[in-house]
C-alpha positions as a Markdown table, in Angstrom:
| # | Residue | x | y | z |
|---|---|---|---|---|
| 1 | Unk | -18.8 | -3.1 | -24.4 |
| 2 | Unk | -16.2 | -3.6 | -21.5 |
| 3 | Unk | -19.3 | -4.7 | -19.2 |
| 4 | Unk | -20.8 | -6.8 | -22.0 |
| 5 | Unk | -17.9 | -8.9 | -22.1 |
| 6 | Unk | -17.5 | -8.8 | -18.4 |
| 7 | Unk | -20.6 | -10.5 | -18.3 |
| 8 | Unk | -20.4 | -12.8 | -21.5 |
| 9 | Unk | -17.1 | -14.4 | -19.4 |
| 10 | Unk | -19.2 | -14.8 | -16.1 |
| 11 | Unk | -21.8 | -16.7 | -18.1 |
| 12 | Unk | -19.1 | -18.6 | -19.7 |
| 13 | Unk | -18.0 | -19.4 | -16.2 |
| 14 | Unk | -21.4 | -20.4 | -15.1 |
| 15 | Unk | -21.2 | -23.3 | -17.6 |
| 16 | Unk | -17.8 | -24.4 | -16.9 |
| 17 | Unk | -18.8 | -24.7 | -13.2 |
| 18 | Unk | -22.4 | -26.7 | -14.2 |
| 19 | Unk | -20.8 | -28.5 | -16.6 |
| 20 | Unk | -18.1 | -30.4 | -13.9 |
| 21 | Unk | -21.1 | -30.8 | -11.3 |
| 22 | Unk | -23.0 | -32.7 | -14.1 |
| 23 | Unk | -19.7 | -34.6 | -15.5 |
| 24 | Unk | -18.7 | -36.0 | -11.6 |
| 25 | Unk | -22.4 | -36.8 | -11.4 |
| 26 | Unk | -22.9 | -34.4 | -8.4 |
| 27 | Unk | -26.0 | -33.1 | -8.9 |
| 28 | Unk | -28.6 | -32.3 | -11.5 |
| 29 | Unk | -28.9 | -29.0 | -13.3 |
| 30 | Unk | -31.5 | -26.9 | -14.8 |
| 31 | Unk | -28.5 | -24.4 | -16.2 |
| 32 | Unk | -29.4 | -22.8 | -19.5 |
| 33 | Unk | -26.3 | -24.3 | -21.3 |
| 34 | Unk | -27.4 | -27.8 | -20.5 |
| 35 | Unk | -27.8 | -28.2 | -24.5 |
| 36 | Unk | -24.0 | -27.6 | -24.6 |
| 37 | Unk | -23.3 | -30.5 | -21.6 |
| 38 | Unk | -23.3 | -33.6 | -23.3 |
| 39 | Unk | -21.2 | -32.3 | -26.6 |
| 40 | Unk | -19.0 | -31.1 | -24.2 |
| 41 | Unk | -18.9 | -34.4 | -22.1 |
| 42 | Unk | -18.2 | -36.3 | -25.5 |
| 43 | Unk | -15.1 | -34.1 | -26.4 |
| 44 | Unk | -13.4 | -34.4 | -23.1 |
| 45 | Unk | -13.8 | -37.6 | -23.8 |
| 46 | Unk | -12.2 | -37.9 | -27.3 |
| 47 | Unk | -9.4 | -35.0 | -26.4 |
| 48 | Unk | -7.5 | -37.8 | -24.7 |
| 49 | Unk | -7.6 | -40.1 | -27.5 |
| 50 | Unk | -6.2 | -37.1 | -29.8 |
| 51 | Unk | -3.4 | -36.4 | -27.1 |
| 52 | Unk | -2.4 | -38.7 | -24.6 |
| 53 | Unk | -1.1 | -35.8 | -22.9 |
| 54 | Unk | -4.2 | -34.9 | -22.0 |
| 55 | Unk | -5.8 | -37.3 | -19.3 |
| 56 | Unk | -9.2 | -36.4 | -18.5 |
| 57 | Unk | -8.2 | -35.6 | -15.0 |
| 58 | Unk | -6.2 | -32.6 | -16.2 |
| 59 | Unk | -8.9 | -31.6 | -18.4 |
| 60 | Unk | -11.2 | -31.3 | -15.4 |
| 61 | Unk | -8.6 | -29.1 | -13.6 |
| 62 | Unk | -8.5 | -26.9 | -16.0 |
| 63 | Unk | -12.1 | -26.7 | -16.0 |
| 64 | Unk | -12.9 | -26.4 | -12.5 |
| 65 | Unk | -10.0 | -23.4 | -12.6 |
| 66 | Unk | -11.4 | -21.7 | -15.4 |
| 67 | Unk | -15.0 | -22.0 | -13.7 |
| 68 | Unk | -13.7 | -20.3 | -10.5 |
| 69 | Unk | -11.7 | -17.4 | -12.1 |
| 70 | Unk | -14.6 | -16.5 | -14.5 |
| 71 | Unk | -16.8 | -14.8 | -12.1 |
| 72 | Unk | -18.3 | -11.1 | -12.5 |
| 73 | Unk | -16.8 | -9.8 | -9.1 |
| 74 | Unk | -13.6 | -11.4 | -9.7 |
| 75 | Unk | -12.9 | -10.7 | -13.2 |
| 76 | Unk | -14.3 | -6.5 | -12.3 |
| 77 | Unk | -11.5 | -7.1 | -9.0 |
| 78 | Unk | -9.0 | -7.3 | -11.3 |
| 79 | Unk | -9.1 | -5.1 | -14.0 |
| 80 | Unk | -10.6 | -1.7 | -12.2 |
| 81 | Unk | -6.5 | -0.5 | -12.0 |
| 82 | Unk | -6.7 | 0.1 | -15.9 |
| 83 | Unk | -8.2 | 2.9 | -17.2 |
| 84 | Unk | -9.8 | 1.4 | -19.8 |
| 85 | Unk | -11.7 | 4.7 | -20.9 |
| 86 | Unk | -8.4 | 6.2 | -22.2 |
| 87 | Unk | -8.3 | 3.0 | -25.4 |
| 88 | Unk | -8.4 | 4.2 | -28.6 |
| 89 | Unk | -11.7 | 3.9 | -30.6 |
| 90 | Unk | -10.5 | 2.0 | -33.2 |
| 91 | Unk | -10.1 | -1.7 | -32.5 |
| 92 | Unk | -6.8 | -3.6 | -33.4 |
| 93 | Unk | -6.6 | -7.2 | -34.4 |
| 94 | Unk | -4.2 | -9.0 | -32.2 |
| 95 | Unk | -2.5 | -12.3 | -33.1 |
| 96 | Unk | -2.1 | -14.9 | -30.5 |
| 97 | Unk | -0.3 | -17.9 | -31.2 |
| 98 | Unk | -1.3 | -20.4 | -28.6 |
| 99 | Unk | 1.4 | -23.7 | -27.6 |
| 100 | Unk | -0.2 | -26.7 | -26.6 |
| 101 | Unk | 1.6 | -28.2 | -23.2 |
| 102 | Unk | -1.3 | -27.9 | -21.4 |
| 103 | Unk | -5.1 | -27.8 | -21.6 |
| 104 | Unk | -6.5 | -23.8 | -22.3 |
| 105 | Unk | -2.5 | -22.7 | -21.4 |
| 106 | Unk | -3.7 | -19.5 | -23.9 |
| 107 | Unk | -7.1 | -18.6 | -22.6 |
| 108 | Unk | -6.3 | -16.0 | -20.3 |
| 109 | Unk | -4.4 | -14.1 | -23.5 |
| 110 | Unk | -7.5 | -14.9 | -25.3 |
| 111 | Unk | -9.5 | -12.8 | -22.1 |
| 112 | Unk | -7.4 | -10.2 | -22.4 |
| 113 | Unk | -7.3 | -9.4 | -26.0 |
| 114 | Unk | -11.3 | -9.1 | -25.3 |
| 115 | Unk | -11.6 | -7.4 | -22.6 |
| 116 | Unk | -9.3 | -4.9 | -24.2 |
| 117 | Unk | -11.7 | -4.5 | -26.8 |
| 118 | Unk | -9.9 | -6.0 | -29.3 |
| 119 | Unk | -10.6 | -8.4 | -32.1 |
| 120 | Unk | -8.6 | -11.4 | -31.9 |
| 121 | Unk | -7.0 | -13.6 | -34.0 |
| 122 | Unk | -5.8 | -17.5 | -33.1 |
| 123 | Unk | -3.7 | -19.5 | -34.2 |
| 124 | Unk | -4.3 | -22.9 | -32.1 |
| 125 | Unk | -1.5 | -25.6 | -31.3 |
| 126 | Unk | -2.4 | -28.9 | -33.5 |
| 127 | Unk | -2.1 | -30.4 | -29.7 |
| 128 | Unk | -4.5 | -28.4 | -27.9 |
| 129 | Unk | -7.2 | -27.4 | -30.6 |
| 130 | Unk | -10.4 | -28.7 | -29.5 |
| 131 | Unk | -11.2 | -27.0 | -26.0 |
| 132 | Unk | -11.2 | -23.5 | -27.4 |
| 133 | Unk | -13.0 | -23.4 | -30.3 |
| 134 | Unk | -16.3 | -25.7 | -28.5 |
| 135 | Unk | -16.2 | -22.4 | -25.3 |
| 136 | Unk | -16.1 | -20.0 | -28.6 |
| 137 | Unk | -19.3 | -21.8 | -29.5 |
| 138 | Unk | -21.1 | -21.0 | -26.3 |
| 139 | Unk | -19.6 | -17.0 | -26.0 |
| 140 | Unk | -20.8 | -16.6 | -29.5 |
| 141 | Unk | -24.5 | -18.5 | -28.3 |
| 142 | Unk | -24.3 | -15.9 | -25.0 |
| 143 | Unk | -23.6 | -12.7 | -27.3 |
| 144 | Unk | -23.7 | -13.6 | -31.2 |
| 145 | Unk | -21.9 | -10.0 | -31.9 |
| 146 | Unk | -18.9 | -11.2 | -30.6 |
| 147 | Unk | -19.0 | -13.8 | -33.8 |
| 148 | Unk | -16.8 | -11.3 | -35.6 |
| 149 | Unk | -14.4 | -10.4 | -33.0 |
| 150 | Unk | -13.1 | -14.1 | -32.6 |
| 151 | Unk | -11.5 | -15.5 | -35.9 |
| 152 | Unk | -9.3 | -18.9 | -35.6 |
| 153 | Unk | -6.8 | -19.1 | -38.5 |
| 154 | Unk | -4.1 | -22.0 | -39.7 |
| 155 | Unk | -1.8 | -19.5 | -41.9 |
| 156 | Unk | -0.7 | -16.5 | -40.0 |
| 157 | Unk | 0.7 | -15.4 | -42.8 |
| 158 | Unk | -2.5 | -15.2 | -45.0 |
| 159 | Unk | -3.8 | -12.5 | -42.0 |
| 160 | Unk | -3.6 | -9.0 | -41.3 |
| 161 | Unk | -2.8 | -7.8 | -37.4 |
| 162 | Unk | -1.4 | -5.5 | -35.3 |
| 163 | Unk | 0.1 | -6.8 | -32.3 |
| 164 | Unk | 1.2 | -10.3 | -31.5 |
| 165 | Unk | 0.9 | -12.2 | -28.6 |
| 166 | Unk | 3.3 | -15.7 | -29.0 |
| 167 | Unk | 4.4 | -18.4 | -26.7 |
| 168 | Unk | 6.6 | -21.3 | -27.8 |
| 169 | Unk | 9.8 | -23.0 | -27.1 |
| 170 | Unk | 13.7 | -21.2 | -26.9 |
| 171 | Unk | 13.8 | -22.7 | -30.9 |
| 172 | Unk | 10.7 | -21.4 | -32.1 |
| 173 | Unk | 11.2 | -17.9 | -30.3 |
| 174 | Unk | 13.5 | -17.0 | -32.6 |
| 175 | Unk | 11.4 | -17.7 | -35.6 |
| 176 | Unk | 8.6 | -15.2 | -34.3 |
| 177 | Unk | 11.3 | -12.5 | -33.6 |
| 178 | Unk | 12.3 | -12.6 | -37.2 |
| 179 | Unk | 8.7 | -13.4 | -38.2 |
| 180 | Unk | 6.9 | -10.7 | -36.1 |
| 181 | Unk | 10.3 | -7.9 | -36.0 |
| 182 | Unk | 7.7 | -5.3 | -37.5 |
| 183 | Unk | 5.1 | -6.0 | -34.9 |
| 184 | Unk | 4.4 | -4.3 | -31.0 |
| 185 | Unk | 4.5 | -8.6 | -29.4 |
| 186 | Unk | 4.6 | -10.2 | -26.3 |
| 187 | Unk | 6.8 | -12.9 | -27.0 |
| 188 | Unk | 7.3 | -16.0 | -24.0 |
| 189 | Unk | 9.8 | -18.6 | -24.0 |
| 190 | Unk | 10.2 | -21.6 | -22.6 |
| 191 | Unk | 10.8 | -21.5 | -18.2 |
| 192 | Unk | 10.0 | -23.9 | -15.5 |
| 193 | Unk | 9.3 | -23.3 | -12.0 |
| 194 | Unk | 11.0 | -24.3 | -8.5 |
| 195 | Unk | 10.2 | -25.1 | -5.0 |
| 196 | Unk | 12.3 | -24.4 | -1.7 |
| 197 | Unk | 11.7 | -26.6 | 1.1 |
| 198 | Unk | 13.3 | -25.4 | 4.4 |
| 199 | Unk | 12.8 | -28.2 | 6.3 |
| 200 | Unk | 9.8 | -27.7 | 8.6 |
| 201 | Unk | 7.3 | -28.0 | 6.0 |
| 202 | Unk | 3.9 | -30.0 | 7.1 |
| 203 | Unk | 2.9 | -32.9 | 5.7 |
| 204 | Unk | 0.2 | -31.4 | 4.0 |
| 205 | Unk | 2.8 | -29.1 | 2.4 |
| 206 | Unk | 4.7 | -31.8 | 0.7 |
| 207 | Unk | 1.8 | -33.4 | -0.2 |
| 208 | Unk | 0.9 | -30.3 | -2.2 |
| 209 | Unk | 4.4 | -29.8 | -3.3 |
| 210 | Unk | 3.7 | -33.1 | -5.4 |
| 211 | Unk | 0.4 | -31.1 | -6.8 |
| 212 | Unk | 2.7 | -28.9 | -8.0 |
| 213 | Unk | 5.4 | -31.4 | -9.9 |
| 214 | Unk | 2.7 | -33.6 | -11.2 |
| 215 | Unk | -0.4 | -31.6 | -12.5 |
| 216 | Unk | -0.7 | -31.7 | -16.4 |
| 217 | Unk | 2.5 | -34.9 | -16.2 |
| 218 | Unk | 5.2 | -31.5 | -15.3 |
| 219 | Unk | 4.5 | -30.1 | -18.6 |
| 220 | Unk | 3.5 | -26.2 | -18.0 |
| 221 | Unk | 6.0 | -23.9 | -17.3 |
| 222 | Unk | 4.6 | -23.4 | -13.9 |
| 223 | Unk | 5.0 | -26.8 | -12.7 |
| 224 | Unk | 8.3 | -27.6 | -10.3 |
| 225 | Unk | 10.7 | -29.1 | -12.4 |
| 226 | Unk | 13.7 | -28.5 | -9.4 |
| 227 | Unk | 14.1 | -28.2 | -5.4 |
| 228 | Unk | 16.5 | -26.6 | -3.3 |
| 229 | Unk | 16.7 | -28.4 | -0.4 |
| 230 | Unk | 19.0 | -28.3 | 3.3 |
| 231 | Unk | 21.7 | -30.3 | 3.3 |
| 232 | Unk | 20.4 | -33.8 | 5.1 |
| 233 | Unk | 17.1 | -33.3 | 4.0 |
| 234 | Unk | 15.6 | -36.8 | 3.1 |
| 235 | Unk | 13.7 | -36.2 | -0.3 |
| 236 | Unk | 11.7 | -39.4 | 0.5 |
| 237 | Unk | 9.7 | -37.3 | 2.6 |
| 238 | Unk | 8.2 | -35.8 | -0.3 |
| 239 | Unk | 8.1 | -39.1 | -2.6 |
| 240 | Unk | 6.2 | -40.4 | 0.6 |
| 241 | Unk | 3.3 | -38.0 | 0.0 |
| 242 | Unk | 3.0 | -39.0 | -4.2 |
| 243 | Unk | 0.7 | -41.4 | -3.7 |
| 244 | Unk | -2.5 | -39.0 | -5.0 |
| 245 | Unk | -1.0 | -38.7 | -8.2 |
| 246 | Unk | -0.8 | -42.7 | -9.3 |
| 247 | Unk | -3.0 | -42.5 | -12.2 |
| 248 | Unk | -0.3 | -40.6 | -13.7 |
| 249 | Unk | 0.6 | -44.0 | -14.5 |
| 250 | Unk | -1.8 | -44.1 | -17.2 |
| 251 | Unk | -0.1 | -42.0 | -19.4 |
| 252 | Unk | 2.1 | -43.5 | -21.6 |
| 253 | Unk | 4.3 | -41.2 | -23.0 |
| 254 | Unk | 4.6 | -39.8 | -18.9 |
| 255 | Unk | 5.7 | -43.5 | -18.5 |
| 256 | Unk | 8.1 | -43.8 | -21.5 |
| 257 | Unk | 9.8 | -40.5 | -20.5 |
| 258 | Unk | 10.0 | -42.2 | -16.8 |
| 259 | Unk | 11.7 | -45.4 | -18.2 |
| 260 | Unk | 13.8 | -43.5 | -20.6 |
| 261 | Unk | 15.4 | -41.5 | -18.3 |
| 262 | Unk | 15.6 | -44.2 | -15.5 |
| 263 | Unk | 17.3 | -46.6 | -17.9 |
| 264 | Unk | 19.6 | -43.7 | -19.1 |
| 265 | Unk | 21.0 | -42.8 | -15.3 |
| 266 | Unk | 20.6 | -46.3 | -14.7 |
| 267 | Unk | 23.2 | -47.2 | -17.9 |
| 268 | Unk | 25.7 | -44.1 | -16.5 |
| 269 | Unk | 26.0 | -45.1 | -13.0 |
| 270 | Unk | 24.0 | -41.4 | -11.9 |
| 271 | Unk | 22.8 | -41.5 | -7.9 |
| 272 | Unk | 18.8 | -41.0 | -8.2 |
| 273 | Unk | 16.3 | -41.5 | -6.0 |
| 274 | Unk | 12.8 | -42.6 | -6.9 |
| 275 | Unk | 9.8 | -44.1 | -6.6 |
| 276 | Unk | 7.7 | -45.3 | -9.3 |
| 277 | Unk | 6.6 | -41.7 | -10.6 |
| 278 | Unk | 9.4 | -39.5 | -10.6 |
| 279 | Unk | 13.2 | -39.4 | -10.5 |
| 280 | Unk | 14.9 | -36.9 | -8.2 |
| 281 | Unk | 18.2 | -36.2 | -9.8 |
| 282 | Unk | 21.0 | -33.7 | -8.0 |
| 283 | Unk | 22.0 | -30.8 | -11.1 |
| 284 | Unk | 22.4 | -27.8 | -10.9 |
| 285 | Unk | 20.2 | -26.8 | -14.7 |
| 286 | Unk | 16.7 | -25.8 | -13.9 |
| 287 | Unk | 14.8 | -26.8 | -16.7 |
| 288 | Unk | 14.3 | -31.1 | -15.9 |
| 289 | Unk | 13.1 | -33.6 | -18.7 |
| 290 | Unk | 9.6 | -34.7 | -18.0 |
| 291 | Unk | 9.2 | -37.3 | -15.2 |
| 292 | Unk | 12.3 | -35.9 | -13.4 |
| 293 | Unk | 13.0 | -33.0 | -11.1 |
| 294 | Unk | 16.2 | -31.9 | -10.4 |
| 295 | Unk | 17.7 | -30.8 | -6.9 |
| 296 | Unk | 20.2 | -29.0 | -5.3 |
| 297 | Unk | 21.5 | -28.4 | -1.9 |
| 298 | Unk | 21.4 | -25.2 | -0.1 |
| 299 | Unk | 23.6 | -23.8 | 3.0 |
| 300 | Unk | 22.6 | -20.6 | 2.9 |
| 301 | Unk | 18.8 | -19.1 | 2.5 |
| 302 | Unk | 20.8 | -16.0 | 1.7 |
| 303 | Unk | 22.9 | -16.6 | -0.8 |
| 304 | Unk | 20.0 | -18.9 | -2.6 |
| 305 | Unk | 18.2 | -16.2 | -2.9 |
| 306 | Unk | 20.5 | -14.2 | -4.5 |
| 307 | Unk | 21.4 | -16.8 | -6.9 |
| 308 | Unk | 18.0 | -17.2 | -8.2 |
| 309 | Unk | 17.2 | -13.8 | -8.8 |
| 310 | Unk | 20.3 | -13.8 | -11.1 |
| 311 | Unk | 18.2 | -17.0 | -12.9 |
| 312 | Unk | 14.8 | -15.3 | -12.7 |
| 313 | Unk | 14.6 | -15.1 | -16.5 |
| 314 | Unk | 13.9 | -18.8 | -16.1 |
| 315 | Unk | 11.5 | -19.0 | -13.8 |
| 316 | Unk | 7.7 | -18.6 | -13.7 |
| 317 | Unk | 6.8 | -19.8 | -10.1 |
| 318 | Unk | 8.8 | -19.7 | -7.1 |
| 319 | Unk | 7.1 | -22.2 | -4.8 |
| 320 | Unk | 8.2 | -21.1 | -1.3 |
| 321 | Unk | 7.1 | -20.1 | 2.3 |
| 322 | Unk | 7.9 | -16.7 | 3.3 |
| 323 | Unk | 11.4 | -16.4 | 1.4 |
| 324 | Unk | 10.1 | -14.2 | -1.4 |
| 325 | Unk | 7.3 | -11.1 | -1.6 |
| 326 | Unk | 6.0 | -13.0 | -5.6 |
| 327 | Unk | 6.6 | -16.9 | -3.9 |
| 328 | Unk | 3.3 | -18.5 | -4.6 |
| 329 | Unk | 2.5 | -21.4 | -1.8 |
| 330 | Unk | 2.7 | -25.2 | -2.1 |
| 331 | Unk | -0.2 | -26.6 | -4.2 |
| 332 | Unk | -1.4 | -22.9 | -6.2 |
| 333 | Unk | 1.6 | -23.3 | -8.9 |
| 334 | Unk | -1.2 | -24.5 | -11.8 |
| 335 | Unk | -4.1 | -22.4 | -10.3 |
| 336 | Unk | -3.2 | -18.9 | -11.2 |
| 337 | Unk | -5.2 | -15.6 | -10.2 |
| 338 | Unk | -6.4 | -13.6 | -12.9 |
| 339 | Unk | -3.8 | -11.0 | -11.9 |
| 340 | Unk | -0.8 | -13.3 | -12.6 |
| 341 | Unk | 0.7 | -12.9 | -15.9 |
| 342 | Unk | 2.9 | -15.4 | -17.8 |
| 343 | Unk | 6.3 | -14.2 | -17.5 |
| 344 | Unk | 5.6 | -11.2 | -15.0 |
| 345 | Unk | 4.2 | -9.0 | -18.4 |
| 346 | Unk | 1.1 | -7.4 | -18.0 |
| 347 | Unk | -0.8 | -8.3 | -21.1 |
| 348 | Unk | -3.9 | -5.8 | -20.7 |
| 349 | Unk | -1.2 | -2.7 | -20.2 |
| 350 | Unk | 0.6 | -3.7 | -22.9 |
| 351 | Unk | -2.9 | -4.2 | -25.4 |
| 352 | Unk | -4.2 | -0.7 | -24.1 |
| 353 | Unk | -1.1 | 1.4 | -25.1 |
């Protein structure tokens, strides 16, 4: 079954990769999903209209990543450590509750619940509950027996399960501890993600740096939402190299979060400085509004280091160069490996106990 699935993913992978070729027009396919292309071209295009969140742009990230990750060798790379002969007979059925910030943000739980031979069953957030269901079409088309492993639900409470995977915000965390107390869960709460710059960083690098702050408007936990940075370091150096990311501009709420804040500082006499897509405000919190990264100054690479392994319970990403043995480089905070978990907790270990 492991392989069967193994190979149902690399298919679905295969499409994901057709399907951006034929959507940026670069070349013509014979691919034996094309009856799925143009359904799935018309609900990229209405996902935006549901949430402005959303911009098409991030949808085809998200693709593109997906499409590269979801390849045979890749997917059989990364789970030959676990000894997946040793998993009980009997499958489970494990509840995932999904959050919405960004496009897909639960598929990879979603991967591993199936490729731990486990049913699954989703509850979707109302902001990201279109993508998922259309690509549980096209598994279902690949291998219809899968049909009764994947069940999508809108009262938890209605369900049976045995384990729980969640993800939401510091406020809804505690609900699912009280909710899910009885329960083996994963539960993830809300962190952000930072970047060091030491001061010889290319230009390329801080050009990828702004990859990282602005992918998906700063919403997912891994993007940088604060920088430590030498004292005299001119942060227009990085504001210099935003200039990829204008059509963040089209997103309103991004925009109204911008002016918000900008009026806000403005109004209270706080030192920024700016351009016209993000504020850079010196604070010492880690977790930034959206539209606004925070910074702090640093003397000693030393005693940062220590100071944010005492705050690694809010982190996800540490965007760095050669400081730390997990730092992920500039420009790879939104394109995880398979073999990256959310919160450091591996997901298949803890499904095949």
């Amino acid at each position: 079954m492991k392989k069967t699935i193994i190979e149902v993913f690399d298919k679905l992978g295969c499409f994901l990769r057709e399907f951006k070729k034929f959507y940026e027009k670069e070349k013509k396919t014979s691919s034996p999903f094309t009856k799925f292309f143009y359904p799935f071209q018309n609900l990229i295009e209405k996902i935006p209209l549901k949430n402005s969140w959303f911009r098409r742009k991030d949808l085809l990230i998200t693709i593109g990543h997906w499409g590269d990750l979801l390849q045979k060798d890749k997917i059989e790379s990364w789970i030959k450590k676990y000894y997946f002969e040793s998993f009980p007979k009997k499958k489970k059925t494990v509840l995932v509750v999904m959050p919405g910030n960004i496009p897909m943000v639960g598929f990879h739980d979603f991967l591993c619940v199936l490729l731990s031979r486990h049913r699954i069953l989703i509850k979707l957030s109302e902001e990201d509950n279109l993508l998922l269901p259309f690509l549980c079409k096209i598994i279902i088309d690949i291998n219809p027996l899968l049909e009764k492993e994947i069940k999508f639900t809108k009262n938890i409470f209605k369900e049976e399960f045995s384990y729980v995977i969640a993800t939401g915000s510091h406020n809804t965390s505690r609900y699912f501890e009280y909710y899910f107390r009885k329960y083996p869960m994963i539960l993830r709460k809300s962190r952000t993600s930072i970047a060091i710059i030491q001061g010889n960083e290319k230009k390329q690098n801080l050009m990828l740096l702004n990859r990282d702050i602005f992918t998906y408007s700063g919403k997912g936990c891994r993007s940088v939402g604060k920088i430590f940075i030498p004292y005299n370091y001119d942060l227009n150096l990085i504001l210099e190299k935003s200039y990829p990311f204008e059509y963040i501009k089209k997103n309103k709420k991004y925009i109204d979060n911008y002016n918000y804040y900008l009026s806000i500082y403005t109004m209270n006499k706080i030192p920024l400085i700016k351009n016209s897509l993000v504020l850079f405000k010196e604070e010492k919190n880690y977790h930034s509004p959206i539209s606004v990264v925070y910074y702090e100054f640093y003397k000693n690479l030393n005693h940062l280091k220590s100071s944010i392994q005492k705050n690694k319970e809010h982190l996800q990403c540490i965007i760095a160069n050669d400081i730390f043995s997990n730092e992920v480089a500039f420009g790879n905070a939104q394109f995880p490996k398979l073999e990256d978990y959310a919160d450091n907790i591996d997901t298949i270990q803890f499904l095949l106990k």
